[in-house]
C-alpha positions as CSV (number, residue, x, y, z in Angstrom):
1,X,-13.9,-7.5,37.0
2,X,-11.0,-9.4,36.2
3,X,-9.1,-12.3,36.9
4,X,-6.2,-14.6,36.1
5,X,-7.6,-17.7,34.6
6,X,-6.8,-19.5,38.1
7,X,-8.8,-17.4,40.0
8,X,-12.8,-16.8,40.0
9,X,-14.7,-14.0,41.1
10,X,-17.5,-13.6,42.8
11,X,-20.2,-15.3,40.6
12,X,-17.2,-17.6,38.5
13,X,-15.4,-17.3,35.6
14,X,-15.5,-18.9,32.1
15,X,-14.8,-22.5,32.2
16,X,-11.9,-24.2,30.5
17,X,-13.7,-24.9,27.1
18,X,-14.7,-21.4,27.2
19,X,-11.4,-20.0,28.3
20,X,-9.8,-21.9,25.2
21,X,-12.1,-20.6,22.5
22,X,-11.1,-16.9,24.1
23,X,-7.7,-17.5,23.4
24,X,-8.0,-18.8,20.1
25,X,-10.1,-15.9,19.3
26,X,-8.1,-13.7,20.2
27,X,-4.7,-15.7,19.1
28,X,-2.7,-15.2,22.2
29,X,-2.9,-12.0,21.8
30,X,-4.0,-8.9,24.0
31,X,-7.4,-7.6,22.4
32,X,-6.7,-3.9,23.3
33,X,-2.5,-3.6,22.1
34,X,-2.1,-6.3,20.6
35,X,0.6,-8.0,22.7
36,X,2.0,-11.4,22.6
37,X,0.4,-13.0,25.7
38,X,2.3,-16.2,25.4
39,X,6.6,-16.1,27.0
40,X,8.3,-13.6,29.1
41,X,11.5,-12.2,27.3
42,X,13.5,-11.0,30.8
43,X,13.0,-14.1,32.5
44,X,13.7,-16.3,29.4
45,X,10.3,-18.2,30.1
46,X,9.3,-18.9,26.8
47,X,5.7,-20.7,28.4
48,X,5.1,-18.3,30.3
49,X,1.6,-17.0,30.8
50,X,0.6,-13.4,30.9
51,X,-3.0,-13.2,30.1
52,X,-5.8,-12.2,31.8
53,X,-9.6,-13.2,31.4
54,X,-11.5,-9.8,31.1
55,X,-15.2,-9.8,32.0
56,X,-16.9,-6.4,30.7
57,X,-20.0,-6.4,32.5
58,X,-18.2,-7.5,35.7
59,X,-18.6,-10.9,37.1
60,X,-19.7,-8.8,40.2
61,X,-22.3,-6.4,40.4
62,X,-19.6,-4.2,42.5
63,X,-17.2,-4.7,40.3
64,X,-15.9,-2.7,36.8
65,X,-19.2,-2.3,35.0
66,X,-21.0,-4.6,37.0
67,X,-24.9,-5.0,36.6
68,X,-27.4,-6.1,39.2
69,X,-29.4,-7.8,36.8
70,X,-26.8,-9.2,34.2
71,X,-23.6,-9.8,36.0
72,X,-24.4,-13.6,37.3
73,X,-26.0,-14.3,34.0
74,X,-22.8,-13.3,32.1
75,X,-20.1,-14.2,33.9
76,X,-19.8,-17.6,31.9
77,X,-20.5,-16.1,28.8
78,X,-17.4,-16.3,26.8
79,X,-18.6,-13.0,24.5
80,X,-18.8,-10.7,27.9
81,X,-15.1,-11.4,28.4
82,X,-11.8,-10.3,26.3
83,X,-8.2,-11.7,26.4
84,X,-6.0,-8.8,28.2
85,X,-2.0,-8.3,28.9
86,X,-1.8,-7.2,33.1
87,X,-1.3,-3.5,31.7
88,X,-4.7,-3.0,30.0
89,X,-6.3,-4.9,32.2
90,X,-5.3,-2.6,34.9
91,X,-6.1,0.0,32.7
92,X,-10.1,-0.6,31.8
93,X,-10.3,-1.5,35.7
94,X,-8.8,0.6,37.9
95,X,-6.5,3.8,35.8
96,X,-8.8,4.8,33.4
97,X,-12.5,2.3,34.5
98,X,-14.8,5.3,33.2
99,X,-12.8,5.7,29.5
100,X,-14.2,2.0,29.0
101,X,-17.6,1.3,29.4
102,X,-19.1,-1.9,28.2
103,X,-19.9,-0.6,24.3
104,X,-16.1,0.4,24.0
105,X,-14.8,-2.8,24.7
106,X,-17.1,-5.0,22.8
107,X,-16.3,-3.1,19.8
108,X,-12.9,-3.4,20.4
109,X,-13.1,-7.1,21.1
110,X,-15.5,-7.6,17.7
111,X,-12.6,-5.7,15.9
112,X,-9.7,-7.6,17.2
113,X,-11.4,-11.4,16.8
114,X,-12.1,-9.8,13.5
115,X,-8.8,-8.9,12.1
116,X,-7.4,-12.2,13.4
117,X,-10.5,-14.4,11.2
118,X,-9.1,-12.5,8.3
119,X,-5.6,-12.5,8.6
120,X,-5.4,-15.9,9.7
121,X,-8.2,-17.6,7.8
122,X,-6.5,-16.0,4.0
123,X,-5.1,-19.3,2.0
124,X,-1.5,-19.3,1.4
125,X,-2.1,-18.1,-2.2
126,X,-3.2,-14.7,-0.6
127,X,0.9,-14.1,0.2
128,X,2.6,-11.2,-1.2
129,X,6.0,-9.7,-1.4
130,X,6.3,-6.1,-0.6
131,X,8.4,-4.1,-3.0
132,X,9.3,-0.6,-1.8
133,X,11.0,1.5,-4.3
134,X,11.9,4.8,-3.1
135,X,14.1,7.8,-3.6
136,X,15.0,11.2,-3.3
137,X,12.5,13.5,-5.0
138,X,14.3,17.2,-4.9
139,X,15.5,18.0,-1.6
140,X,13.2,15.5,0.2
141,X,13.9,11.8,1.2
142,X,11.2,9.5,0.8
143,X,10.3,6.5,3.2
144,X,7.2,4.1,3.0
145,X,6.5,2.7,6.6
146,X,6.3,-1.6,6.5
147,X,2.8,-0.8,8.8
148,X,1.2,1.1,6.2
149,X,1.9,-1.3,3.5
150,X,0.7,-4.3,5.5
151,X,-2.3,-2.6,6.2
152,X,-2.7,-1.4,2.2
153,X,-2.4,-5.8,1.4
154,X,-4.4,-6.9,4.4
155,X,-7.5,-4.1,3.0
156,X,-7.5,-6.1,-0.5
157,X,-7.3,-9.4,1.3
158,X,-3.7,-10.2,0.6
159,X,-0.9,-11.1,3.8
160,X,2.9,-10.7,3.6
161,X,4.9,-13.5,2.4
162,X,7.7,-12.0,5.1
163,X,8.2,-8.9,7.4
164,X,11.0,-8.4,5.4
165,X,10.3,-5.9,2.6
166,X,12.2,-6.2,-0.9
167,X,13.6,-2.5,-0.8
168,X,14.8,-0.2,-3.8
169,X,16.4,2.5,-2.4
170,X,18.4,4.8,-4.6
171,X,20.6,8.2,-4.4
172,X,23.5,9.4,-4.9
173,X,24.4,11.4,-1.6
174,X,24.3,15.2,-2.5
175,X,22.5,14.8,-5.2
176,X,18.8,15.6,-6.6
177,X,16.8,14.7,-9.3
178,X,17.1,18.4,-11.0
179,X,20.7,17.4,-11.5
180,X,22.4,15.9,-14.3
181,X,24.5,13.3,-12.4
182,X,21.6,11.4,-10.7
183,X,20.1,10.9,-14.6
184,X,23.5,9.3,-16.0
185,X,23.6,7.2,-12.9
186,X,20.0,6.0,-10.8
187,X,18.7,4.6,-14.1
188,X,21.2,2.2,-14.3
189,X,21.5,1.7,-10.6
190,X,17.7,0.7,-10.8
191,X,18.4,-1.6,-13.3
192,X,21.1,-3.4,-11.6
193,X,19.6,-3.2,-8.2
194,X,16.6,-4.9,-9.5
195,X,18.6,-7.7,-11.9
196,X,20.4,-8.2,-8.2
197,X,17.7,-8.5,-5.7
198,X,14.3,-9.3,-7.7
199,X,14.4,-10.5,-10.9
200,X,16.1,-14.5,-10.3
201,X,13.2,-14.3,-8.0
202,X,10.3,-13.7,-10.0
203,X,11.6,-16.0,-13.4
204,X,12.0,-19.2,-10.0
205,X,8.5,-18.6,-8.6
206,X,10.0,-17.5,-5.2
207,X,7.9,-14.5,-6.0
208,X,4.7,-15.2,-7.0
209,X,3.1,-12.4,-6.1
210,X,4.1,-8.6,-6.1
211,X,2.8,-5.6,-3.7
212,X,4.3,-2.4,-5.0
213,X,4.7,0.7,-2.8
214,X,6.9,3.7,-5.2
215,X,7.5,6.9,-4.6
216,X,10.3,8.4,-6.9
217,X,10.8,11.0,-9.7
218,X,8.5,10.1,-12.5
219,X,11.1,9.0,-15.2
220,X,12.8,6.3,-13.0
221,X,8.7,5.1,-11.6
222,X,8.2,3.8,-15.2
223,X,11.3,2.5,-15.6
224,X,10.4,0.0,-12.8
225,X,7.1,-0.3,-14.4
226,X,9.5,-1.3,-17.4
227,X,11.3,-4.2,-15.6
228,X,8.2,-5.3,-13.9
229,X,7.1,-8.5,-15.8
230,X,3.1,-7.3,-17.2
231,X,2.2,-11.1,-16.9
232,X,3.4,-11.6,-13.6
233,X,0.9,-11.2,-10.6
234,X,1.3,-7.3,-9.3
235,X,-0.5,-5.0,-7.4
236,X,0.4,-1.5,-7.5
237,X,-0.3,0.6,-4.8
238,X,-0.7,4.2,-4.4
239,X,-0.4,6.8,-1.4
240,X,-3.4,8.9,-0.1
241,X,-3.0,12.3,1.3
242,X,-6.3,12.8,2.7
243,X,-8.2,12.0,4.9
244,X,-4.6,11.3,6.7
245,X,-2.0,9.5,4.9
246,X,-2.7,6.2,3.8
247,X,-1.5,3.5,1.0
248,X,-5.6,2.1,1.4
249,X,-7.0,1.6,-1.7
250,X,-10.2,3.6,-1.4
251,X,-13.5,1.9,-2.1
252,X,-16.2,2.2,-4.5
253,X,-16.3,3.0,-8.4
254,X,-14.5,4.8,-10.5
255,X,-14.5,8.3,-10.5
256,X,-11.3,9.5,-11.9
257,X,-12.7,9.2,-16.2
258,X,-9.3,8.4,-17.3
259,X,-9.6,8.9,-21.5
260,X,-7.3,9.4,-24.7
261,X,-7.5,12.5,-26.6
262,X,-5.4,11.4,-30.4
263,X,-3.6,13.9,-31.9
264,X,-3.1,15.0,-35.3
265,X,-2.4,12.2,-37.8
266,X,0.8,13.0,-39.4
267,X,4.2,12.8,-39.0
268,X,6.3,10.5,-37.3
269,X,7.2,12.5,-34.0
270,X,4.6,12.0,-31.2
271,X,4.6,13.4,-27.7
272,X,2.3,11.6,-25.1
273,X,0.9,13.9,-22.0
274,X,-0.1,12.3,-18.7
275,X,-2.0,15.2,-17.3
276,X,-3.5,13.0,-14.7
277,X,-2.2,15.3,-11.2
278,X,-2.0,18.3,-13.1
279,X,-2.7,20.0,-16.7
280,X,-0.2,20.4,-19.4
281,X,0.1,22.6,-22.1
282,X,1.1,22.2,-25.7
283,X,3.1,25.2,-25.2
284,X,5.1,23.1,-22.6
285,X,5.9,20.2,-24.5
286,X,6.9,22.3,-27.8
287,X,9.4,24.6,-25.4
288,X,11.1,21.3,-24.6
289,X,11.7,20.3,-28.2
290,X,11.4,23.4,-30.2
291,X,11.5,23.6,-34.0
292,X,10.0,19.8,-33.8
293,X,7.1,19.0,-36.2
294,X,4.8,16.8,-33.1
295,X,1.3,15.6,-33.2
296,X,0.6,15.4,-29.4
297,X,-1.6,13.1,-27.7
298,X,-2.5,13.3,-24.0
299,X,-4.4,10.6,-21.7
300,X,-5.9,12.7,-19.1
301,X,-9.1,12.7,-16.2
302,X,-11.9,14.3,-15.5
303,X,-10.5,16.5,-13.1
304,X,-6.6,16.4,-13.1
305,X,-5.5,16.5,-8.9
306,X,-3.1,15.2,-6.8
307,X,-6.0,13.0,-5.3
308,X,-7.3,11.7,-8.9
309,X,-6.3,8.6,-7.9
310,X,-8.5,6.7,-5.5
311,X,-9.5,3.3,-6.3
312,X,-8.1,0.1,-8.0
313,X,-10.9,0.6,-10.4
314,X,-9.4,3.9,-11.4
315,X,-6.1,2.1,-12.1
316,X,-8.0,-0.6,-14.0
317,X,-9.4,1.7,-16.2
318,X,-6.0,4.2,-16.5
319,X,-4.0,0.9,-17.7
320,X,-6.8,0.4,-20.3
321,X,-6.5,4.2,-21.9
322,X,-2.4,3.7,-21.7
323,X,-2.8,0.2,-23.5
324,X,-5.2,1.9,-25.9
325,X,-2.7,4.8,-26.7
326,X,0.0,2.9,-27.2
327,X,-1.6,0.7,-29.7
328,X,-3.4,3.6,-31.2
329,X,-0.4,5.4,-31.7
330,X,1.8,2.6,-33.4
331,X,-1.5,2.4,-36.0
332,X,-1.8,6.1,-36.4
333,X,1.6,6.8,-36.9
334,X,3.5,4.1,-38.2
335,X,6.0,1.1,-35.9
336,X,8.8,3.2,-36.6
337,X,7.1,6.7,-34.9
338,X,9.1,8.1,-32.0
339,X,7.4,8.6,-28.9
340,X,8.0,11.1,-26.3
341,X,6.4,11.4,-22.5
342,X,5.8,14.3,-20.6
343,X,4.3,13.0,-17.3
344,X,2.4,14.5,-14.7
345,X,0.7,11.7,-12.8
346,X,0.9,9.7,-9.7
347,X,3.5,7.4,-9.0
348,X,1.1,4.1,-9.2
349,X,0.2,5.4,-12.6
350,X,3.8,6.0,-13.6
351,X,4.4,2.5,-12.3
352,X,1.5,0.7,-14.3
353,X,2.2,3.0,-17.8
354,X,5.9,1.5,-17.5
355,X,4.0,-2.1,-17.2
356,X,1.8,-1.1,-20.2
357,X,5.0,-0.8,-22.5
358,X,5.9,-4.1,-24.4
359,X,9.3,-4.5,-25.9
360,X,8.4,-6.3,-28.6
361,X,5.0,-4.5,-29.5
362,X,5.7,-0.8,-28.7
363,X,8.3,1.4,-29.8
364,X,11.2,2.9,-27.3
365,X,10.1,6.6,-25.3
366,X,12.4,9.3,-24.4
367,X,10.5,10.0,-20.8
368,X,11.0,13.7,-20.0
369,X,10.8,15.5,-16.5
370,X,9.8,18.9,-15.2
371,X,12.7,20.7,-13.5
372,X,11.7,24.0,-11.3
373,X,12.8,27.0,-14.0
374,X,13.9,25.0,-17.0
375,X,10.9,22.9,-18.0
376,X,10.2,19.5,-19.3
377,X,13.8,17.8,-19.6
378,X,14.7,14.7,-21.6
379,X,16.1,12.1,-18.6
380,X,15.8,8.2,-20.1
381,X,15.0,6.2,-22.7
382,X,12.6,3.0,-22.3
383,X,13.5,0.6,-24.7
């Protein structure tokens, strides 16, 4: 059964000692939805009390999953009873009694005090600011919901510095990436946008830490790998389609064998392939710049997919490769080679290989993009 915390049933309730460590459990809050238990906004009482001690074996043998032999012994017992808002209480009770038997709710009640030890007991230093940078990819608007992203930090052991997410949102109404006019503008817009809102801020300290949620066309991805600082504290995160959608980083080793394939030795033209979501052809590069003389290199996976991508190990080992080929490159074919990308990878990767560039080390890329019916087609320059 149970009651408000001024009432007792038949053998008791918890006492006040009790009754205090089940609210700070808990934090206030209701261990089923997660409701503020603490002020009533109608009323304007901001004291006001709505939560309920919960026994789940019953304080009464007759009662909600009440036990002959273990209701008395348990009714003090401050881990047979859960912190509830008047609704779920009424709910595990009365409405829907047989939808909650005792295993239900202590699992929900070990899950809840759970997620509250973690959240609450990560140091300060564990704060991160959430960067969303999204855009239109074709016909389709993007958006990356603020609950998947907290969830994505909280996984890794990181909290948000503030609810309020640093967005990037670009587009020029009416138009798609497979246009000319969103090339000669977004790049520049990204640029700006980030000068604006996010740059003062990192050079001050304000933000120490970076949690980076992209999805955009390829090209402008590394550009904001590009103007995000590669000795500053970031975390890139990337977007799971499977089991269900999900910015968890899954766990485990890595699996996805990024590794550089060099290409021939001469010449000063090089084009680099990502071929990390999908294969690409020499025959593809050389139709976007025929007549050219290229030795083409390619990073690439064991098994290029959309779902390559699965843990931060992979990503560890991916920036490795990209730091490898870049440095490989300049000693191969000289600091004054030319370097061309052709990119088929996820946006976290896109993200990290813009990081991976150095101004001062490497030389400037012409990124290109595939467009439905025309092929790879020169969009910016990194530099």
């Amino acid at each position: 059964m149970t009651e408000p915390a001024s009432k007792k049933g038949r053998h008791g309730t918890v006492g006040p000692r009790a009754e205090k460590i089940v609210w700070a459990r808990a934090a206030g809050r209701c261990q089923i939805c997660n409701d503020s238990l603490i002020g009533h906004l109608v009323s304007g009482n901001r004291a006001a009390n709505k939560g309920y001690i919960a026994h789940i074996i019953g304080a009464s043998e007759h009662g909600p999953r009440g036990n002959a032999d273990q209701s008395k012994t348990l009714a003090k017992d401050l881990d047979n009873v859960m912190l509830l808002c008047d609704g779920c209480h009424r709910v595990i009770d009365r409405d829907e009694r047989d939808t909650y038997p005792e295993p239900v709710l202590r699992r929900m009640k070990a899950a809840h005090e759970g997620w509250i030890s973690r959240s609450v007991g990560l140091r300060p230093a564990s704060q991160s600011h959430i960067l969303r940078f999204t855009n239109q990819i074709a016909a389709n608007e993007t958006a990356i919901p603020v609950d998947m992203c907290i969830a994505a930090m909280q996984a890794i052991g990181r909290t948000p510095a503030s609810f309020d997410p640093i967005d990037l949102k670009l587009g020029i109404t009416g138009q798609q990436d497979d246009g000319d006019l969103f090339w000669a503008v977004e790049p520049d817009d990204l640029v700006r946008f980030f000068q604006e809102r996010i740059k003062g801020c990192i050079n001050s300290g304000q933000y120490r830490h970076i949690s980076v949620f992209g999805f955009a066309p390829m090209p402008l991805l590394m550009k904001l790998g590009q103007l995000l600082p590669d000795i500053h504290d970031v975390e890139i995160f990337t977007r799971h389609r499977e089991p269900k959608p999900s910015w968890i980083w899954r766990e485990g080793a890595s699996e996805m064998g990024s590794r550089l394939t060099e290409g021939t030795p001469d010449g000063k033209m090089v084009a680099l392939k990502l071929s990390i979501t999908d294969r690409i052809s020499d025959d593809r590069v050389m139709s976007a710049m025929p007549d050219v003389p290229l030795s083409i290199w390619e990073i690439t996976c064991l098994s290029p997919r959309h779902d390559a991508l699965r843990t931060r190990e992979d990503m560890s080992q991916f920036r490795e490769v990209v730091r490898s080929a870049f440095n490989r490159m300049k000693e191969v074919h000289g600091e004054d080679a030319e370097v061309f990308v052709f990119p088929a990878a996820p946006a976290a990767c896109c993200i990290e290989f813009g990081r991976c560039w150095q101004p001062k080390t490497h030389r400037p890329m012409e990124i290109f993009d595939q467009v439905q019916d025309r092929g790879f087609v020169r969009r910016l320059r990194v530099e």
